[in-house]
C-alpha positions as CSV (number, residue, x, y, z in Angstrom):
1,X,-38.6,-39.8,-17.2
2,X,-36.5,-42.3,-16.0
3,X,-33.4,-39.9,-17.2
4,X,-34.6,-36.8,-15.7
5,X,-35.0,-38.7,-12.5
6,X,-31.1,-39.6,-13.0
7,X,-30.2,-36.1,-14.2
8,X,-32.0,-34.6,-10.8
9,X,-30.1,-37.2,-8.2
10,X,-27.2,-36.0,-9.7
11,X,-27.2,-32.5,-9.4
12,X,-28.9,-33.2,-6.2
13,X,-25.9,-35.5,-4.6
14,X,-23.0,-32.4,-6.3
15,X,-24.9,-29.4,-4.5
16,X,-22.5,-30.1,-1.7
17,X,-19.5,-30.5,-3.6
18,X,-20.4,-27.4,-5.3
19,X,-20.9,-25.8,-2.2
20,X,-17.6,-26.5,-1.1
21,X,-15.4,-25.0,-3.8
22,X,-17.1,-21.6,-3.2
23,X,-14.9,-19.2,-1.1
24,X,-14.2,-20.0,1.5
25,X,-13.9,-23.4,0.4
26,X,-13.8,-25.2,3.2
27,X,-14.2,-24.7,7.4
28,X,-10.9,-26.8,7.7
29,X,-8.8,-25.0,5.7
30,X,-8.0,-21.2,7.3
31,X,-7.5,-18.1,4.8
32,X,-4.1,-16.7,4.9
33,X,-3.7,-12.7,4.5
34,X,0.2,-12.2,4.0
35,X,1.5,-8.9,5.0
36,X,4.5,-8.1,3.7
37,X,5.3,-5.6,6.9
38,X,6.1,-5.6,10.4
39,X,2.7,-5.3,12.5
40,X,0.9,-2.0,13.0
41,X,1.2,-0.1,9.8
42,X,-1.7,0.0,7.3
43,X,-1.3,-3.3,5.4
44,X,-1.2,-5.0,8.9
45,X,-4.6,-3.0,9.9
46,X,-6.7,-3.1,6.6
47,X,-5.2,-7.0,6.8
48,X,-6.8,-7.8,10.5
49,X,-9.9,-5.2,9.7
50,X,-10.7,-7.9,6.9
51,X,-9.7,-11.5,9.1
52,X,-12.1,-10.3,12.1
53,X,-15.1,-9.6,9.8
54,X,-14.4,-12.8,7.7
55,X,-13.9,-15.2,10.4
56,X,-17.0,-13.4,12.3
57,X,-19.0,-14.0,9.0
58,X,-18.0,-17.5,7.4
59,X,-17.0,-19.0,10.9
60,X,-13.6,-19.8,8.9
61,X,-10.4,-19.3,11.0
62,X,-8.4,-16.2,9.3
63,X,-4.5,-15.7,10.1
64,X,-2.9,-12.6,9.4
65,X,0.7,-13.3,8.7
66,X,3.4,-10.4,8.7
67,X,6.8,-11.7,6.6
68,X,8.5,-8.5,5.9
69,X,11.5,-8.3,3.9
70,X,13.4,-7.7,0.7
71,X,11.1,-4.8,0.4
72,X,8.0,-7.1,0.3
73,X,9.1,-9.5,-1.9
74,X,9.4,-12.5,0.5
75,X,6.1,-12.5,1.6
76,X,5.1,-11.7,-2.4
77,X,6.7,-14.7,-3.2
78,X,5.2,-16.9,-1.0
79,X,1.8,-15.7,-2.6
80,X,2.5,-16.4,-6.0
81,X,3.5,-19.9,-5.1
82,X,0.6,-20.7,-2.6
83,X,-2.5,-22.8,-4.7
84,X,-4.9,-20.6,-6.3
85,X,-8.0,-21.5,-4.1
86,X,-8.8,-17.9,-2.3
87,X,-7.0,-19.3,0.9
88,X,-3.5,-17.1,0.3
89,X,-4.2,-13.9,0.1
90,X,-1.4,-10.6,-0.4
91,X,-2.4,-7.1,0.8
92,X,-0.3,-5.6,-2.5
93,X,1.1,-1.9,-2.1
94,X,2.3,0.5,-4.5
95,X,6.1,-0.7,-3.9
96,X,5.5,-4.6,-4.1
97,X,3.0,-4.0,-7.0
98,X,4.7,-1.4,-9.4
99,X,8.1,-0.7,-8.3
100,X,10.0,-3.6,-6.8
101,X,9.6,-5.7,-10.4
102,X,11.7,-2.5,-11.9
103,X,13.9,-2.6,-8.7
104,X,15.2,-5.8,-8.2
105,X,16.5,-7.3,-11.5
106,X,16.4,-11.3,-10.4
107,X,13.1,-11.5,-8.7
108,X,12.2,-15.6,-9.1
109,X,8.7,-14.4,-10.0
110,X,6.5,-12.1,-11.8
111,X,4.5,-9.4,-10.2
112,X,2.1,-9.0,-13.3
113,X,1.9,-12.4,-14.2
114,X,2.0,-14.8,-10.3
115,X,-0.5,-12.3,-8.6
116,X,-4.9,-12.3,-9.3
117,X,-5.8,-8.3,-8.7
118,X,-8.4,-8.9,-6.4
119,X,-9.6,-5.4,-5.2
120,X,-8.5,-2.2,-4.5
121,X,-8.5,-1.6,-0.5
122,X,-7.2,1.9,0.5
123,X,-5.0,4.9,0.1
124,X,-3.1,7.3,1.9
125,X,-1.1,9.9,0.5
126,X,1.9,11.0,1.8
127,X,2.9,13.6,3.8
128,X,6.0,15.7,3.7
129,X,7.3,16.5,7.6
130,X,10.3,18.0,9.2
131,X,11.7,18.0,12.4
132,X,10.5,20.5,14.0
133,X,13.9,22.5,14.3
134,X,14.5,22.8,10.5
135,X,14.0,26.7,9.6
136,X,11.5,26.1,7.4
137,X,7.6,26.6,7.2
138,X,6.5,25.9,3.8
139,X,7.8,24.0,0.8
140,X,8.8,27.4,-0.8
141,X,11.1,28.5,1.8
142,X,12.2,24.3,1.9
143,X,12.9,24.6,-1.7
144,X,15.1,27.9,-0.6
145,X,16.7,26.3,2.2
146,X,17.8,23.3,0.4
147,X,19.3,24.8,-2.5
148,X,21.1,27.1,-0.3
149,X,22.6,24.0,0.7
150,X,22.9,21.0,-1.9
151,X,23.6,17.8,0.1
152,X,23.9,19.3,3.4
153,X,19.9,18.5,4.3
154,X,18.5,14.7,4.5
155,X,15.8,12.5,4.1
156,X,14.8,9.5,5.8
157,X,13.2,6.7,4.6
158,X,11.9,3.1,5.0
159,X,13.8,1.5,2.8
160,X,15.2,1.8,-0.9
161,X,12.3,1.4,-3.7
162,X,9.8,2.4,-0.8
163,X,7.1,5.4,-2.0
164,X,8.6,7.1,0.7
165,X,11.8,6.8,-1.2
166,X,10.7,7.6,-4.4
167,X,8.6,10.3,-3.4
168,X,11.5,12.1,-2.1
169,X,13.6,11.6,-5.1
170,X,10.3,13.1,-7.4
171,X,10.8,16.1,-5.0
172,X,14.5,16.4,-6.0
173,X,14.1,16.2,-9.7
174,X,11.2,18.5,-9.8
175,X,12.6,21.3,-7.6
176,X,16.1,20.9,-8.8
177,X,17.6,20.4,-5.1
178,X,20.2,17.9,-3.8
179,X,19.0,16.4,-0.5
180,X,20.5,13.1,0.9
181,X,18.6,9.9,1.1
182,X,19.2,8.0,4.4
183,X,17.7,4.7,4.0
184,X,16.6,2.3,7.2
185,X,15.4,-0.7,7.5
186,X,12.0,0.2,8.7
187,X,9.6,3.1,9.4
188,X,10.7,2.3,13.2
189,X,14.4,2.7,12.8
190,X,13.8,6.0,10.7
191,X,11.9,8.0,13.0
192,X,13.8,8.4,16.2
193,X,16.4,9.9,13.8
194,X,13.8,12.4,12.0
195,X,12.4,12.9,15.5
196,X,16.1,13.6,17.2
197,X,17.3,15.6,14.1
198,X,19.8,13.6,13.0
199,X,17.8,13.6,9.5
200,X,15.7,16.8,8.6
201,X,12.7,15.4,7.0
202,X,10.7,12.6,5.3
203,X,8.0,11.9,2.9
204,X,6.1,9.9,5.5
205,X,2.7,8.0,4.7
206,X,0.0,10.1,6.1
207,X,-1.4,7.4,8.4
208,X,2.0,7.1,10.1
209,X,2.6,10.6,10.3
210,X,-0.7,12.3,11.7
211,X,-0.1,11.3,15.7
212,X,3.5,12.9,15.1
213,X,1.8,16.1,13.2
214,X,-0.8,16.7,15.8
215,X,1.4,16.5,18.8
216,X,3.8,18.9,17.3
217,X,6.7,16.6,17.1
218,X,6.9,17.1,13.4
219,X,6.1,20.0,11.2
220,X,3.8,19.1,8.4
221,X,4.6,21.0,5.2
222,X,2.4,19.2,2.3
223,X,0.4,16.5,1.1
224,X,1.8,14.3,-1.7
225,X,-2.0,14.3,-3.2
226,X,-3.5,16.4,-5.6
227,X,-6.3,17.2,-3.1
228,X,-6.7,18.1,0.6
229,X,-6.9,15.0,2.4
230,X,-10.3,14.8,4.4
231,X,-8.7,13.2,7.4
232,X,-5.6,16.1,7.7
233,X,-7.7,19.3,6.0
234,X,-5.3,21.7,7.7
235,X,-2.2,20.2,5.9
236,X,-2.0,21.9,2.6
237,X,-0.7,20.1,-0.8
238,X,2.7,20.4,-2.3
239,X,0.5,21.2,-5.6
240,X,-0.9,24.2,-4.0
241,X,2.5,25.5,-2.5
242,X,3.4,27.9,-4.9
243,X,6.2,26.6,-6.3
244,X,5.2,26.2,-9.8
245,X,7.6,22.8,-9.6
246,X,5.3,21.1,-7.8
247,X,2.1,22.2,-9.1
248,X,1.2,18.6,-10.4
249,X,3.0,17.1,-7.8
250,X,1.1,13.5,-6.6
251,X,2.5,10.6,-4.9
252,X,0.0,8.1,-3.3
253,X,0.7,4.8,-1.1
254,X,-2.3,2.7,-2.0
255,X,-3.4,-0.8,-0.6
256,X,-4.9,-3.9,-2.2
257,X,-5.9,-7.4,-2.3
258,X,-4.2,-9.8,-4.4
259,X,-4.1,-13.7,-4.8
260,X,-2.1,-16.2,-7.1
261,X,-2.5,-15.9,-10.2
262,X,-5.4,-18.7,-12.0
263,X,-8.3,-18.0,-9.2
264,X,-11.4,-18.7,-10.3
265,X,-13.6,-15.5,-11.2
266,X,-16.3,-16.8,-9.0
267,X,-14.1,-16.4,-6.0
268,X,-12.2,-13.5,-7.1
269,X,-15.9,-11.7,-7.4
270,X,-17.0,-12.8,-4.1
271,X,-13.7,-12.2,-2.7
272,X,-13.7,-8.6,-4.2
273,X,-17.9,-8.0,-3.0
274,X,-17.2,-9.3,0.7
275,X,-14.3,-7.0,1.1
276,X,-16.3,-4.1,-0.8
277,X,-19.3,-4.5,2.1
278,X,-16.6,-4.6,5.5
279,X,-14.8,-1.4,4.1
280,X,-18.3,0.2,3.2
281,X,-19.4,-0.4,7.3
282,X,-19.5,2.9,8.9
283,X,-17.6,1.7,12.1
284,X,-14.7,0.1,9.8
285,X,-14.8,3.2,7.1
286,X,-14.2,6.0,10.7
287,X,-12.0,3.4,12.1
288,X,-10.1,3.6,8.7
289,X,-10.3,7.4,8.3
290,X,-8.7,8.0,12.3
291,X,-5.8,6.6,10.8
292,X,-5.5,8.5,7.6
293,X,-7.3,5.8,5.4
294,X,-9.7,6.9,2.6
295,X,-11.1,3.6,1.8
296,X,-12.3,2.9,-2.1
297,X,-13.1,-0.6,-2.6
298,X,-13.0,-1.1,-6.3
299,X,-12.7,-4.6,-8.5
300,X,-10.1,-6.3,-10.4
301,X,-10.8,-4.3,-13.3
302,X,-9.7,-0.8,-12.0
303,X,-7.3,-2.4,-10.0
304,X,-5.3,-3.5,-13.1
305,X,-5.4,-0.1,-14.5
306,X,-3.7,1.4,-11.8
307,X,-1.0,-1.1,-11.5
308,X,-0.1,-0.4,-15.2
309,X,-0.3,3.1,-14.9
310,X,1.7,3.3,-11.9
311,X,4.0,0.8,-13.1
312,X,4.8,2.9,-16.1
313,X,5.5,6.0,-13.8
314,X,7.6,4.6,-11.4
315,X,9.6,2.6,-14.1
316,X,10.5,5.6,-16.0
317,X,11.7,7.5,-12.4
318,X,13.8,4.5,-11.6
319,X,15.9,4.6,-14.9
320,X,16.2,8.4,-15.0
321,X,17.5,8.5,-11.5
322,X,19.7,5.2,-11.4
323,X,17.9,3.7,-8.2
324,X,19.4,0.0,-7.2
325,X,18.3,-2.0,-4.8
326,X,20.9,-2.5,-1.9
């Protein structure tokens, strides 16, 4: 008796203790969502949509910190390095995740082995546009106009390695054409010069690029997705353009949640379930979905898949083509 008694105070006296190493761990300590962005774009968003709902919930202070850079990778690095307790968080993307570790040849850490796939967040595909002076309507009569003159059209971009980038080199191989790749240091450098026709077009992400479509600033010409997307049904696909090139044609910028690598499973679960429920809220999923976002929550599981199949694919596109970082 006298042993159970001792066996009861104890468990009794590390409830709290036990308590306290569940996510969040502790009312002192905030929770850190590194964005590897300038503010405004969808990391930053699906970043803040997450901090106000978890700091409204636990009562725990949440920061959203934006350190852009390298193409992601200083803010990717700080992740990996930051203790594995749930409190540093990364909203990983497509580029940071599976195609700056075949980029950038002396990265001081490992993108498949520092990072914990949390959960999948979000996607957007993207969205071929033109300025709006570029005789062109369609991707067929793009396809014509560009190989009536190799080099002589251009592309902008947000950066070298970017999905934006790589999607517009896909376009090139496919269709056979030679169209110049303008890179800029930011989605906010790149535009005026799409906008003033100093470039001709862009594979821009579809979140960016609907205000622009619908105003009529820029001429949509096809989604990078193999379906409509149910925010933009008017815009067709590239894979339904008719040009047998680009039947399969599917580029996606997709969103997730990562930590360093070694969290415990408990938190990565809870971690994975609390986002799951805010992106599930009817308010956040339309708030989402004004901005282009189709949210899919899914758990670390699926969200390891992809990363490997999308590392493989963008991998193999980098050595055929000769992409280098700058």
């Amino acid at each position: 008796m006298k042993k159970i008694l001792t066996f009861l105070s104890l468990l009794i006296l590390t409830q709290p203790a036990l308590a306290e190493r569940s996510w969040p761990n502790a009312t002192t300590e905030p929770v850190r969502i590194i964005v590897t962005f300038t503010p405004g774009g969808a990391p930053d968003i699906l970043a803040r949509v997450l901090a106000e709902n978890w700091q409204k919930d636990h009562n725990n202070q949440v920061i959203v910190e934006n350190k852009p850079g390298a193409g992601g990778n200083i803010g990717t690095e700080l992740v990996t390095k930051a203790p594995a307790n749930g409190h540093t968080l990364l909203i990983g993307t497509v580029g940071t995740l599976t195609i700056n570790p075949y980029l950038y040849k002396n990265l001081s850490y490992d993108a498949h082995k520092d990072l914990e796939p949390i959960t999948f967040l979000a996607s957007t595909p993207n969205v071929l546009v033109l300025n709006k002076n570029v005789p062109a309507s369609d991707a067929k009569s793009l396809v014509a106009l560009a190989k009536s003159k190799p080099d002589q059209l251009s592309y902008s971009s947000s950066g070298i390695g970017t999905s934006i980038h790589l999607s517009g080199e896909l376009f090139q191989q496919l269709t056979q054409t030679k169209i110049k790749h303008i890179p800029y240091k930011g989605r906010a450098q790149a535009m005026p010069d799409l906008l003033g026709g100093r470039v001709q077009m862009s594979f821009d992400n579809l979140t960016s690029a609907l205000p622009l479509i619908r105003s009529g600033d820029l001429k949509a010409i096809g989604i990078t997705s193999l379906h409509r997307s149910i925010n933009a049904p008017d815009i067709p696909t590239l894979s339904e353009s008719g040009v047998p090139a680009l039947k399969n044609f599917q580029v996606t910028s997709w969103f997730s949640l990562m930590g360093p690598a070694g969290m415990r499973k408990e938190d990565v679960q809870r971690i994975a379930q609390e986002t799951k429920r805010i992106l599930s809220l009817p308010e956040v999923k339309e708030r989402l979905a004004q901005m282009g976002l189709e949210a899919n929550p899914q758990g670390p599981e699926a969200l390891t898949r992809l990363i490997q199949t999308d590392s493989k694919r963008w991998s193999k596109l980098i050595e055929e083509t000769g992409i280098k970082a700058e």
